[in-house]
N, CA, C and O atoms as a GROMACS GRO file, in nm:
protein
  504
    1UNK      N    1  -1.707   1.484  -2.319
    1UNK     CA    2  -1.632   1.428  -2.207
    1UNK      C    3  -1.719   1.325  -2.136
    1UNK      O    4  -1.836   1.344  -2.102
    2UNK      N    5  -1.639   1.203  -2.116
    2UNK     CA    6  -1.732   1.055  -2.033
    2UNK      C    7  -1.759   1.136  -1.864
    2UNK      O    8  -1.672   1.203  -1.809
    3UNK      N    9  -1.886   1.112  -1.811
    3UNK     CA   10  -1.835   1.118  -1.652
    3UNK      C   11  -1.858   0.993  -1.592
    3UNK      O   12  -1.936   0.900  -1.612
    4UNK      N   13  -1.760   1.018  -1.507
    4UNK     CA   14  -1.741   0.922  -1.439
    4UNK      C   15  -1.793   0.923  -1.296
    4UNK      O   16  -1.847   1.006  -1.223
    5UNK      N   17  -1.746   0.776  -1.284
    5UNK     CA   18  -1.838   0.682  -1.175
    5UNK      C   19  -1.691   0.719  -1.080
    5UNK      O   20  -1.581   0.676  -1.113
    6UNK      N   21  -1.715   0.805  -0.958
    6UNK     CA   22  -1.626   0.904  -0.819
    6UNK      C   23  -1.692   0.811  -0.718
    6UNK      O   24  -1.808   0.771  -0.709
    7UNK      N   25  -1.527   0.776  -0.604
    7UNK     CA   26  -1.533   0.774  -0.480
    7UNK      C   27  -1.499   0.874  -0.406
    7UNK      O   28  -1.390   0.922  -0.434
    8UNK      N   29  -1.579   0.940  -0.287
    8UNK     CA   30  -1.506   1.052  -0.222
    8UNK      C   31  -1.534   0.964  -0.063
    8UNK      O   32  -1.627   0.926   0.008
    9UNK      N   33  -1.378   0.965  -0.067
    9UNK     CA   34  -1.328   0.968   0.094
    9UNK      C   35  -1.290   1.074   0.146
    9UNK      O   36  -1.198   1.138   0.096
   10UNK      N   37  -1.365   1.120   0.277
   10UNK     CA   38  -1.346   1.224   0.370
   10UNK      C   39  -1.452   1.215   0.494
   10UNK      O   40  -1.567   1.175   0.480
   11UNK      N   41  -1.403   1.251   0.601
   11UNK     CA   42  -1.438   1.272   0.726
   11UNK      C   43  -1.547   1.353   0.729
   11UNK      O   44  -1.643   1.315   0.795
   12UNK      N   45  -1.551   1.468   0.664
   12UNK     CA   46  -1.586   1.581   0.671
   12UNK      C   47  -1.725   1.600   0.564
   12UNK      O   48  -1.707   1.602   0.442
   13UNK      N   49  -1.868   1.615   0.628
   13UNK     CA   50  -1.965   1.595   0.535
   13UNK      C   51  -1.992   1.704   0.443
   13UNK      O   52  -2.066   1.686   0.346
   14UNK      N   53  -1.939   1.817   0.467
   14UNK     CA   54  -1.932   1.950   0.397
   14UNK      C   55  -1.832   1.933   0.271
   14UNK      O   56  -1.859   1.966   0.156
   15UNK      N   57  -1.701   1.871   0.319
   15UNK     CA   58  -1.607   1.873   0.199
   15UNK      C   59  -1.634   1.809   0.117
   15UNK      O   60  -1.605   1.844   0.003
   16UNK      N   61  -1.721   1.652   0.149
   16UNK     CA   62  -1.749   1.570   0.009
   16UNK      C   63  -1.866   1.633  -0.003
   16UNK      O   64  -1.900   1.593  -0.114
   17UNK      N   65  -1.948   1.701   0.032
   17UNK     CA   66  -2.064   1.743  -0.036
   17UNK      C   67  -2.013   1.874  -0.123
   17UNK      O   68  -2.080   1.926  -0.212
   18UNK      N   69  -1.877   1.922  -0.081
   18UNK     CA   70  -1.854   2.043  -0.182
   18UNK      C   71  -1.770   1.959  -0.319
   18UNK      O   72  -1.812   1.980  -0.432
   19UNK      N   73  -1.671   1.881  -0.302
   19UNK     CA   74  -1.628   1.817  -0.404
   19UNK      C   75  -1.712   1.734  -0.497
   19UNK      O   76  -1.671   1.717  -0.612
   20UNK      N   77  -1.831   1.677  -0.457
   20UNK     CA   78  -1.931   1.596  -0.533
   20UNK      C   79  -1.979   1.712  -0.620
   20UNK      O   80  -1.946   1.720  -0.739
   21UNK      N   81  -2.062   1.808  -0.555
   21UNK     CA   82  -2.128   1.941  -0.631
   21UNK      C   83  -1.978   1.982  -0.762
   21UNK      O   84  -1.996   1.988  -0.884
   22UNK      N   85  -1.871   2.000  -0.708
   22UNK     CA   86  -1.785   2.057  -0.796
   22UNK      C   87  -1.775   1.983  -0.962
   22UNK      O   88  -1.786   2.037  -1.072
   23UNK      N   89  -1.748   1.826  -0.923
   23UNK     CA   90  -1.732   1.720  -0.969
   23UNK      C   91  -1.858   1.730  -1.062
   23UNK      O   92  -1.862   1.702  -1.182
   24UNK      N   93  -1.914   1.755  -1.016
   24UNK     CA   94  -2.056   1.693  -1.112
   24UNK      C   95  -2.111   1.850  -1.182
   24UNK      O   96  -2.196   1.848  -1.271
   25UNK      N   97  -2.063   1.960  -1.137
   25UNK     CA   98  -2.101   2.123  -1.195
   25UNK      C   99  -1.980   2.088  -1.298
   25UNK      O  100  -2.032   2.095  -1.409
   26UNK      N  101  -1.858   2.058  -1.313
   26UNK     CA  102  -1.752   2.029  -1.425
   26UNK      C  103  -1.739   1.918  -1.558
   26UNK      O  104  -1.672   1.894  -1.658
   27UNK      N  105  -1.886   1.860  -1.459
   27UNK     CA  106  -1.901   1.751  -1.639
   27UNK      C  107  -1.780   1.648  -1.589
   27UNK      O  108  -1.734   1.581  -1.681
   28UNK      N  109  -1.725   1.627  -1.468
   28UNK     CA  110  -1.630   1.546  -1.439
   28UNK      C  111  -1.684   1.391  -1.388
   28UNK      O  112  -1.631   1.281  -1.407
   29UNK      N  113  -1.786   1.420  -1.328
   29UNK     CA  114  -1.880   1.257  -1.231
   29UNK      C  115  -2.007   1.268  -1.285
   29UNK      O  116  -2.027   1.384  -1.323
   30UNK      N  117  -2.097   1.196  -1.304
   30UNK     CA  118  -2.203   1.141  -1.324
   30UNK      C  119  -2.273   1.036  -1.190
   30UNK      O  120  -2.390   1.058  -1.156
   31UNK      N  121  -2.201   0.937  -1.128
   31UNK     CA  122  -2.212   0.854  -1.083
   31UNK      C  123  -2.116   0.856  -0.928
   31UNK      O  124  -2.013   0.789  -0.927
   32UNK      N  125  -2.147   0.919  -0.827
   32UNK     CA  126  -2.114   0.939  -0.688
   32UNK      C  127  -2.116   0.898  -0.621
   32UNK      O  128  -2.228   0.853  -0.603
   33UNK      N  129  -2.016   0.861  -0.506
   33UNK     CA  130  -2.031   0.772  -0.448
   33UNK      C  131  -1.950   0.799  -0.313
   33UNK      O  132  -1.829   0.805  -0.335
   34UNK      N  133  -1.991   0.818  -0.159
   34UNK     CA  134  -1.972   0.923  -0.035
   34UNK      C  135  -1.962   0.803   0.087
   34UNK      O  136  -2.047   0.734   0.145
   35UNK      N  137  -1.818   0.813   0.096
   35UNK     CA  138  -1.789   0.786   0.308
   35UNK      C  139  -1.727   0.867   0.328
   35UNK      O  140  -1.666   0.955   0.267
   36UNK      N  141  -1.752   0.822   0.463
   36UNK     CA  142  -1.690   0.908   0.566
   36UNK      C  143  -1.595   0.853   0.655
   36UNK      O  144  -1.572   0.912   0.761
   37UNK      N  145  -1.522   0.718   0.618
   37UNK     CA  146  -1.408   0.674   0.674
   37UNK      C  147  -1.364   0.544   0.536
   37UNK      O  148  -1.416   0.535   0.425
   38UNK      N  149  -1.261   0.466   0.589
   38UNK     CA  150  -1.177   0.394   0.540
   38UNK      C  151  -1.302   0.266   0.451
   38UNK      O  152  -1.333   0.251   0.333
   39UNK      N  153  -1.346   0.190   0.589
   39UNK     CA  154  -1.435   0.063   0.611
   39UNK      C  155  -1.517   0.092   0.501
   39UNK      O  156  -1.503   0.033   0.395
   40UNK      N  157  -1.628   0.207   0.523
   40UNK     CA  158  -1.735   0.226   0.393
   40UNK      C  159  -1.661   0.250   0.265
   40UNK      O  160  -1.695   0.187   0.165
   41UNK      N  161  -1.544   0.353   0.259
   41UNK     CA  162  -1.466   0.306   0.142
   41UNK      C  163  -1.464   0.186   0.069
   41UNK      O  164  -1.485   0.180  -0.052
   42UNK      N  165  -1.434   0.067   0.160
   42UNK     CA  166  -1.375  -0.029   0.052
   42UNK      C  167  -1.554  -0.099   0.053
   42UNK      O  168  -1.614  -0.137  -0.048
   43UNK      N  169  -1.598  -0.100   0.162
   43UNK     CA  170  -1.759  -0.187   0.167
   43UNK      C  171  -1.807  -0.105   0.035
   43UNK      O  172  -1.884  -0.173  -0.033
   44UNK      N  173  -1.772   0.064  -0.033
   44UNK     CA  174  -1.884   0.058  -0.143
   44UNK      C  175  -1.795  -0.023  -0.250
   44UNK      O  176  -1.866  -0.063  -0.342
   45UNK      N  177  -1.696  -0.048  -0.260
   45UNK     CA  178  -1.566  -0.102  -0.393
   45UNK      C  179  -1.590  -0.205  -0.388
   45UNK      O  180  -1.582  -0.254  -0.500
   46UNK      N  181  -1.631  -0.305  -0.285
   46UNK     CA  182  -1.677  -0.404  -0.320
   46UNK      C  183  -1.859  -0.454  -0.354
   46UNK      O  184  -1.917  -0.561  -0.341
   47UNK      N  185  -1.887  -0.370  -0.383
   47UNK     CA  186  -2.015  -0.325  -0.441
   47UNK      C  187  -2.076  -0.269  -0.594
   47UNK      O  188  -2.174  -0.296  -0.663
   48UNK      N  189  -1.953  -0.171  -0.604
   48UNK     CA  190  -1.951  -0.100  -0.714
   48UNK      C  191  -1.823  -0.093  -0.770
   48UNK      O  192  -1.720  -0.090  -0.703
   49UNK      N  193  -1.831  -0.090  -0.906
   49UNK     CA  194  -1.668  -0.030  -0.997
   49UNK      C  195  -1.685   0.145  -0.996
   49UNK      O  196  -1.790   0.203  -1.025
   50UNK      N  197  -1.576   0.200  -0.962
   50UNK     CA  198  -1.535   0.350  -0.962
   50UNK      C  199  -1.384   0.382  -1.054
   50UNK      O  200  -1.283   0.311  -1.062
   51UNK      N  201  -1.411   0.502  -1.113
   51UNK     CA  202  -1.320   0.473  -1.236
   51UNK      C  203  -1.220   0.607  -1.141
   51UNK      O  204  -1.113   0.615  -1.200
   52UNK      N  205  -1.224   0.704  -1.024
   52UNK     CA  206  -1.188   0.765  -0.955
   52UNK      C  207  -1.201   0.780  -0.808
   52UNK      O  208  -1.312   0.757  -0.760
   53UNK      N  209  -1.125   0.808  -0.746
   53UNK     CA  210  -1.105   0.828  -0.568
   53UNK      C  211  -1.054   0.900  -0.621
   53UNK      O  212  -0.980   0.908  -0.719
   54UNK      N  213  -1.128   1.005  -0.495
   54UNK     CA  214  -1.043   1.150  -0.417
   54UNK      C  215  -1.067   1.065  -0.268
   54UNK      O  216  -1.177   1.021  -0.233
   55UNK      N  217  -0.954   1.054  -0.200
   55UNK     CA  218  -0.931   1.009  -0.046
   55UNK      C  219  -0.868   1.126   0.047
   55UNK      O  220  -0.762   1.164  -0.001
   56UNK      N  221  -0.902   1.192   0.161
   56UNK     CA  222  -0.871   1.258   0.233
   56UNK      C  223  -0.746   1.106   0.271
   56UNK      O  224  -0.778   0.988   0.282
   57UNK      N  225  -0.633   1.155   0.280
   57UNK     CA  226  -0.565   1.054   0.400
   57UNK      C  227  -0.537   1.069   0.479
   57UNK      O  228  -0.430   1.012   0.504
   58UNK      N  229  -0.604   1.163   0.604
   58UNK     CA  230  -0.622   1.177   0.704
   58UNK      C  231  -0.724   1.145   0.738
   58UNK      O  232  -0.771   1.175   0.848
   59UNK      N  233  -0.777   1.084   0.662
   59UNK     CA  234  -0.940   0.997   0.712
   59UNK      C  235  -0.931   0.907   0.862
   59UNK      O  236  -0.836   0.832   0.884
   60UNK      N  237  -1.023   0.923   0.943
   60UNK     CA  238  -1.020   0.831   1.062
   60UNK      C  239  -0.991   0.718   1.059
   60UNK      O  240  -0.956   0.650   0.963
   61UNK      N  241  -1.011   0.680   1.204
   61UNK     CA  242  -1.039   0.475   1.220
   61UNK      C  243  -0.987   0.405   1.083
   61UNK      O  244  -1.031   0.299   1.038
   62UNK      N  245  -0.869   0.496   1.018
   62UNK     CA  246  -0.824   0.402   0.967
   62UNK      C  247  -0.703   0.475   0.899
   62UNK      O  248  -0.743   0.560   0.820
   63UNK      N  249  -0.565   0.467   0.908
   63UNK     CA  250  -0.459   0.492   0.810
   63UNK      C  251  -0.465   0.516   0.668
   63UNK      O  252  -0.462   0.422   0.589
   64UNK      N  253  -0.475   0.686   0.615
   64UNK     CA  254  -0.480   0.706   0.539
   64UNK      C  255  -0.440   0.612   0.414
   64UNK      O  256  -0.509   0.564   0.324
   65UNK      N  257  -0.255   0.600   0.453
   65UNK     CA  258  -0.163   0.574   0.403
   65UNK      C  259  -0.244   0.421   0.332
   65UNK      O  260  -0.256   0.393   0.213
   66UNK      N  261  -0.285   0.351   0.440
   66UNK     CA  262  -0.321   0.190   0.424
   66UNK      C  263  -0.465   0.214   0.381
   66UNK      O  264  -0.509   0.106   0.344
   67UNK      N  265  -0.523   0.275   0.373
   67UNK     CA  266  -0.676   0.305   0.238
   67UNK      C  267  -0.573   0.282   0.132
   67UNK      O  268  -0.555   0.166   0.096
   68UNK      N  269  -0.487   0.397   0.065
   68UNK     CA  270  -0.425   0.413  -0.070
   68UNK      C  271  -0.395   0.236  -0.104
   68UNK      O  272  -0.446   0.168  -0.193
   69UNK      N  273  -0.306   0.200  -0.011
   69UNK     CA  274  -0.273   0.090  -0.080
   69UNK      C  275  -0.394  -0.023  -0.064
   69UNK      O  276  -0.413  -0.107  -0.152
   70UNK      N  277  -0.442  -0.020   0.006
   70UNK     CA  278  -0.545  -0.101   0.016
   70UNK      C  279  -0.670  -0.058  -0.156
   70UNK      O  280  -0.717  -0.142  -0.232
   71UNK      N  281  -0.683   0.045  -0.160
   71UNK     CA  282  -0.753   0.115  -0.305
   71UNK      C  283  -0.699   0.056  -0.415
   71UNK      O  284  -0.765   0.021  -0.514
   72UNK      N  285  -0.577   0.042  -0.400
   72UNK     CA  286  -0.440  -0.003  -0.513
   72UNK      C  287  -0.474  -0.118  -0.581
   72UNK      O  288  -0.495  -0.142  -0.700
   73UNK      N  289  -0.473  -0.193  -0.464
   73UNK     CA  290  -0.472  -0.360  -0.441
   73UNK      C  291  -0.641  -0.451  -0.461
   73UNK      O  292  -0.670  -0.570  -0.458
   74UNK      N  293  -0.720  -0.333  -0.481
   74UNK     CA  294  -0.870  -0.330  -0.454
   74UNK      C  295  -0.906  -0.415  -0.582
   74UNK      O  296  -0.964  -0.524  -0.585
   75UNK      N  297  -0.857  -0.340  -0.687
   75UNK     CA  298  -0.918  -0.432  -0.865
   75UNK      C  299  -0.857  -0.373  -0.948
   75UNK      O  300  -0.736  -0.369  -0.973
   76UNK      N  301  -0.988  -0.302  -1.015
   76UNK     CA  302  -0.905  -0.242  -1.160
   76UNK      C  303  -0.875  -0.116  -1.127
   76UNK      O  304  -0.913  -0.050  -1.030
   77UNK      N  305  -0.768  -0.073  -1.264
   77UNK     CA  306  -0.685   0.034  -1.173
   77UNK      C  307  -0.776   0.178  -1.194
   77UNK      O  308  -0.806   0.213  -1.308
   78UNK      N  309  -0.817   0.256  -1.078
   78UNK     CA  310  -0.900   0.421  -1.091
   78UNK      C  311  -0.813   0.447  -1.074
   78UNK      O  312  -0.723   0.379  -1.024
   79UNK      N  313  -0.809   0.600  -1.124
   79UNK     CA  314  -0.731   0.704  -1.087
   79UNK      C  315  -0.752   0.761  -0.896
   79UNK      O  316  -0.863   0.779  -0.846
   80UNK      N  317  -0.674   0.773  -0.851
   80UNK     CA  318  -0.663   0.772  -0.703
   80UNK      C  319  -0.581   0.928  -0.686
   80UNK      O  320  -0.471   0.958  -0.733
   81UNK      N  321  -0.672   1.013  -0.604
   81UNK     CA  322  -0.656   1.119  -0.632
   81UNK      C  323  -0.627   1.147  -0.438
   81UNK      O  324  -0.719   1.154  -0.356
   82UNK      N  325  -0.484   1.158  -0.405
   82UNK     CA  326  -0.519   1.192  -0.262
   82UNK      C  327  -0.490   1.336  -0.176
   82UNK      O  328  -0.377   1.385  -0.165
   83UNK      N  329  -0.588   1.384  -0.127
   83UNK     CA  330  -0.584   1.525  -0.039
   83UNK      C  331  -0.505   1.494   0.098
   83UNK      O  332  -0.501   1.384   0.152
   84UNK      N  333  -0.442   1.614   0.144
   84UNK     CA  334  -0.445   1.611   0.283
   84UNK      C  335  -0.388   1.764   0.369
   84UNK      O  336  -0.392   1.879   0.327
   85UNK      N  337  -0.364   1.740   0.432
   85UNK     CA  338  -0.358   1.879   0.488
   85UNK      C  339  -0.231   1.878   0.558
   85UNK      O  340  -0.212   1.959   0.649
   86UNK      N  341  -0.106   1.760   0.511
   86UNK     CA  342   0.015   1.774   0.543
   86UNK      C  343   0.093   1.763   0.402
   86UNK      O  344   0.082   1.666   0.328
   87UNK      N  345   0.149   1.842   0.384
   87UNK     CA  346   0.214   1.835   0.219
   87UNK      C  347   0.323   1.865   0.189
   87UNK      O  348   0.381   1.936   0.107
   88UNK      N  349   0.360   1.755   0.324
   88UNK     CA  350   0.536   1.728   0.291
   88UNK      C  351   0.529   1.670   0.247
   88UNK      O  352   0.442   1.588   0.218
   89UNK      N  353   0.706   1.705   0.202
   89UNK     CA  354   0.786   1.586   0.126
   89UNK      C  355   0.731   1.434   0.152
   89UNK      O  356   0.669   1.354   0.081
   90UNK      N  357   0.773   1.430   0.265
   90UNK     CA  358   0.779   1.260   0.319
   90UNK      C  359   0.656   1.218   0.305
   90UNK      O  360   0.655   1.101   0.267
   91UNK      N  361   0.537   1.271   0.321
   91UNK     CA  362   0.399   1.260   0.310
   91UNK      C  363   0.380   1.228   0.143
   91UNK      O  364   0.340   1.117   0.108
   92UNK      N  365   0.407   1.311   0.062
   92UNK     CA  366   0.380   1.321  -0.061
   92UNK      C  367   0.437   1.188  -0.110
   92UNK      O  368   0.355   1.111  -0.162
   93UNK      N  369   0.574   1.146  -0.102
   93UNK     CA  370   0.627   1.063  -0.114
   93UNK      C  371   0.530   0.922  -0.097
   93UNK      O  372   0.478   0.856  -0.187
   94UNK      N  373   0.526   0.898   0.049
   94UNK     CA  374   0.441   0.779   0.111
   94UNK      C  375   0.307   0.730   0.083
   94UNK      O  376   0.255   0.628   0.127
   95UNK      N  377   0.248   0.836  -0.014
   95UNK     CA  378   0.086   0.877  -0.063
   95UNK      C  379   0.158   0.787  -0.246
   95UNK      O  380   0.093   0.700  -0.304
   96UNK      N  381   0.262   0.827  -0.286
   96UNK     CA  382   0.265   0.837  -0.384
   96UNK      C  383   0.292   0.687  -0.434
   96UNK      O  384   0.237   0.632  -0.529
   97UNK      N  385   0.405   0.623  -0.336
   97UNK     CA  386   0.451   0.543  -0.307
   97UNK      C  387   0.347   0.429  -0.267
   97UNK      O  388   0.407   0.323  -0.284
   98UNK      N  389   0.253   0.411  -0.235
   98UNK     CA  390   0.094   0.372  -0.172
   98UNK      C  391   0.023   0.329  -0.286
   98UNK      O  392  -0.056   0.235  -0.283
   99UNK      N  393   0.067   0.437  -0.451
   99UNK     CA  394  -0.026   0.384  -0.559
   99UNK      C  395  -0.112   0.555  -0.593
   99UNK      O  396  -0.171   0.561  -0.700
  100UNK      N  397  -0.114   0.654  -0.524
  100UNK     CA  398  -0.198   0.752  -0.519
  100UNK      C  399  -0.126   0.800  -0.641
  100UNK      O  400  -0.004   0.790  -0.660
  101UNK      N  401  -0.237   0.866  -0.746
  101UNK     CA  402  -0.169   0.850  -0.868
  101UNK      C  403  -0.164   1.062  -0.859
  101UNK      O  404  -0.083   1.120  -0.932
  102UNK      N  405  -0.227   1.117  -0.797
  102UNK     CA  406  -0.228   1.238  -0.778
  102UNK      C  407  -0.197   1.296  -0.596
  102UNK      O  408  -0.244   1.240  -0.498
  103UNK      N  409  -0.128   1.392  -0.595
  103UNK     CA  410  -0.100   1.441  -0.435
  103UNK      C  411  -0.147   1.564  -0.438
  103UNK      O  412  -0.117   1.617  -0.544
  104UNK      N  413  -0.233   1.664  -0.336
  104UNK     CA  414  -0.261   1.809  -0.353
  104UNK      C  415  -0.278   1.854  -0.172
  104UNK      O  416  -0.313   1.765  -0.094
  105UNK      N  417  -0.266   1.911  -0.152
  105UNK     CA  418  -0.295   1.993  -0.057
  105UNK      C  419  -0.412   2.057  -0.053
  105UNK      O  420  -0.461   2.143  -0.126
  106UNK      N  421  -0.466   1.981   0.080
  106UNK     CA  422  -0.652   1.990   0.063
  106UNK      C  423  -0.667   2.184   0.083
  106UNK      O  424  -0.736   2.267   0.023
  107UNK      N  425  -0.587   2.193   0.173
  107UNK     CA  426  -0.604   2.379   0.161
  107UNK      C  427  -0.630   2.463   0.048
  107UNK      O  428  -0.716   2.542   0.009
  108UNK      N  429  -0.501   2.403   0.003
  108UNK     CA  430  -0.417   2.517  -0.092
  108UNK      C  431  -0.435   2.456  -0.259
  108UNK      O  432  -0.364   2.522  -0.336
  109UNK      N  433  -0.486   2.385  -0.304
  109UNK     CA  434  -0.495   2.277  -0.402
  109UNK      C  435  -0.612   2.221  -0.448
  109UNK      O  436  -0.611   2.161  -0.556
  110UNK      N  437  -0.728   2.234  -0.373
  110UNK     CA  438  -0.849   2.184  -0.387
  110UNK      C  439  -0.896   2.141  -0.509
  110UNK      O  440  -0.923   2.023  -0.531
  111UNK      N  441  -0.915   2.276  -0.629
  111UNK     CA  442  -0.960   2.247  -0.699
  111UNK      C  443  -0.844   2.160  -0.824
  111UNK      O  444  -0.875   2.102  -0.928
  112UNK      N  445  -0.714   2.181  -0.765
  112UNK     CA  446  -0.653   2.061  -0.868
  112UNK      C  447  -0.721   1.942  -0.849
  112UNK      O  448  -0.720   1.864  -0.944
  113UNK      N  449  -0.778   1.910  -0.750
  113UNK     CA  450  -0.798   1.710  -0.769
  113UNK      C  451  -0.940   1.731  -0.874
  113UNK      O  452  -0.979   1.667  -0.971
  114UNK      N  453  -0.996   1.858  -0.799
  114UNK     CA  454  -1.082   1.819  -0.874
  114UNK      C  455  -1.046   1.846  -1.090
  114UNK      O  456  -1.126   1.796  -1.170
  115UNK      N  457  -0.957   1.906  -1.125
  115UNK     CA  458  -0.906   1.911  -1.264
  115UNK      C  459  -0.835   1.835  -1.313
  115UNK      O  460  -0.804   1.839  -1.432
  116UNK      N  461  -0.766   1.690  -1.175
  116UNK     CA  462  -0.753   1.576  -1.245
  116UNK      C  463  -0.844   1.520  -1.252
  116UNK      O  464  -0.881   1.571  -1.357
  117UNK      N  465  -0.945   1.431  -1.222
  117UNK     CA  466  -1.056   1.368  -1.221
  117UNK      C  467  -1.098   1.432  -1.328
  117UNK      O  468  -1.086   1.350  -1.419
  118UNK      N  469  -1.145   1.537  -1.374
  118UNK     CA  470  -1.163   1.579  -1.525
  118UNK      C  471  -1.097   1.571  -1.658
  118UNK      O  472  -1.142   1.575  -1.772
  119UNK      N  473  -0.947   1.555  -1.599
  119UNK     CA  474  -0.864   1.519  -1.719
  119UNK      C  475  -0.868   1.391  -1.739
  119UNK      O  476  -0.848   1.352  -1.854
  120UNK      N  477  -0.897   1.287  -1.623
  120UNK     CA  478  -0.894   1.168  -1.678
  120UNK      C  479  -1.064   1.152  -1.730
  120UNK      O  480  -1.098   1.050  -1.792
  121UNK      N  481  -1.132   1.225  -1.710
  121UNK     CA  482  -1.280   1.176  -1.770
  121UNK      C  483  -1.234   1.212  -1.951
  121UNK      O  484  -1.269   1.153  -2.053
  122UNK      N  485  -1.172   1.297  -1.937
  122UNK     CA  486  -1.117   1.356  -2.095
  122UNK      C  487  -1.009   1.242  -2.151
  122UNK      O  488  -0.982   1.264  -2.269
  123UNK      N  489  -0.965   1.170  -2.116
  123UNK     CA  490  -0.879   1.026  -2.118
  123UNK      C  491  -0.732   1.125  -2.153
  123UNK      O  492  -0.663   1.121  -2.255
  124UNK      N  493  -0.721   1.180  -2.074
  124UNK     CA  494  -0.588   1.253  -2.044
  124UNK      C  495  -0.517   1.203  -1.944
  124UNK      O  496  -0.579   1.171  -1.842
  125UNK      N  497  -0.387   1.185  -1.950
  125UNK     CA  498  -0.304   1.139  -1.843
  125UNK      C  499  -0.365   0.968  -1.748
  125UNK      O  500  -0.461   0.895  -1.774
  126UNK      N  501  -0.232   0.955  -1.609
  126UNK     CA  502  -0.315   0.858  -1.557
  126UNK      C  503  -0.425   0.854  -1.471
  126UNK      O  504  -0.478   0.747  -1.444
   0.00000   0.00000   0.00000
């Protein structure tokens, strides 16, 4: 299995430090890459190529919703993997709708993002 070169967007320095560890204990990332809002998001993308995002979109100082599409619109296409901790309909929809190629519920779901990001290191699915 390739690993891949991961963006993790989240607020929260515990959660990307638990999803990086996960990511990289699964043979899923090799190559990591950590903000903690929207701005450093795109400041590392225009720095580096990432072949995955996991994005909290409840991320601060900046509209989840408008990271996704802004990620979308960024270059070549990663797999865009987005968490959040509202997992409605209308939410799921608007995430999906944005370009987010995966939706999970950061609670209840966790370790799915992290078993897509592995399926696509396995060149499974989008």
């Amino acid at each position: 299995m390739k690993r891949m070169s991961v963006l993790i967007v989240d607020a929260c320095a515990r959660t990307r430090e638990l999803l990086r560890d996960l990511l990289v204990e699964h043979h899923a990332a090799g190559d990591v890459h950590e903000s903690d809002d929207a701005a450093g998001a795109l400041a590392i993308l225009a720095h580096r190529r990432v072949e995955a995002v996991v994005v909290d979109v409840d991320t601060p100082r900046r509209d989840g919703l408008a990271l996704l599409a802004a990620l979308r619109r960024a270059g070549p296409r990663c797999l865009l993997v987005a968490l959040t901790n509202d997992p409605s309909g209308p939410r799921r929809r608007a995430c999906l709708a944005r370009g987010a190629d995966r939706f999970f519920d950061k609670s209840l779901e966790f370790e799915r993002a992290i078993e897509a990001v592995r399926h696509r290191a396995r060149g499974e699915g989008p």
